[in-house]
C-alpha positions as CSV (number, residue, x, y, z in Angstrom):
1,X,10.0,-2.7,-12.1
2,X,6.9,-1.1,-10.5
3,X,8.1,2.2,-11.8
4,X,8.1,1.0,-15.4
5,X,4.5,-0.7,-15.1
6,X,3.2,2.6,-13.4
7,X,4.6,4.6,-16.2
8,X,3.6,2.1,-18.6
9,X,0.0,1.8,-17.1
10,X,-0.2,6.1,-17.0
11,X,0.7,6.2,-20.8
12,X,-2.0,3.2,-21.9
13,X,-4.9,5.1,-20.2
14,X,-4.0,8.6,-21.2
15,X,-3.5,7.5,-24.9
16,X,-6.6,4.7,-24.5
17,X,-9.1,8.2,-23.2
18,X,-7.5,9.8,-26.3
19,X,-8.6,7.4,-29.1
20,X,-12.3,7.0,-26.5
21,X,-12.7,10.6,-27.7
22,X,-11.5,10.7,-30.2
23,X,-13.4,7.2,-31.9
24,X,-16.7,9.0,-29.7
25,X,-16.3,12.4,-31.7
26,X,-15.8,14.3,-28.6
27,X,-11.9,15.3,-28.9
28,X,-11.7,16.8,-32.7
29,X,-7.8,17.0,-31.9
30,X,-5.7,17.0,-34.6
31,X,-8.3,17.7,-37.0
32,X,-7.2,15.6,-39.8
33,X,-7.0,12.4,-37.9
34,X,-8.5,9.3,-39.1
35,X,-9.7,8.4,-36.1
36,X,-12.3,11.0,-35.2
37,X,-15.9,9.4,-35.4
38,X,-14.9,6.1,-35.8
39,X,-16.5,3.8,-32.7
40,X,-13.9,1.1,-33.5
41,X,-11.6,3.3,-32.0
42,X,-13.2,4.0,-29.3
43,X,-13.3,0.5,-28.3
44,X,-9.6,0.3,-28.9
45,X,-9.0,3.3,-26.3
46,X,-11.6,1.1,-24.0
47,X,-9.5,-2.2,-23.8
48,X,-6.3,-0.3,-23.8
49,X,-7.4,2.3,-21.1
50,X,-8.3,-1.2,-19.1
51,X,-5.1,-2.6,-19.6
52,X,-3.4,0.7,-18.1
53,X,-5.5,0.9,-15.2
54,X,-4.7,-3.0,-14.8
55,X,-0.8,-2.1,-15.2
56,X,-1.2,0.4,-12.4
57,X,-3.2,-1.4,-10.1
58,X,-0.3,-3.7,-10.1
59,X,2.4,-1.5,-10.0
60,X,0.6,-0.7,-6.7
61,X,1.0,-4.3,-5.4
């Protein structure tokens, strides 16, 4: 179980500091994603970036 909420918790805050760059203009990568520029996302990749670190902290437990 602690394996799968690290892993879990890993993948949330890679792909949540994606879409923060993303949404923030910051990581033009892929160029024709929709998400680029768009602050909503960025506050998407904020509360899911949260919920990894939260995942890992209690994988750590």
């Amino acid at each position: 179980m602690r394996t799968l909420l690290l892993i879990t918790g890993l993948l949330g805050l890679a792909i949540g500091l994606l879409w923060i760059g993303q949404g923030t203009g910051m990581i033009n990568w892929p160029q024709s994603s929709f998400m680029i520029r768009h602050i909503r996302w960025a506050g998407y990749g904020a509360v899911l970036a949260a919920l990894g670190l939260i995942l890992i902290w209690q994988s750590k437990r």
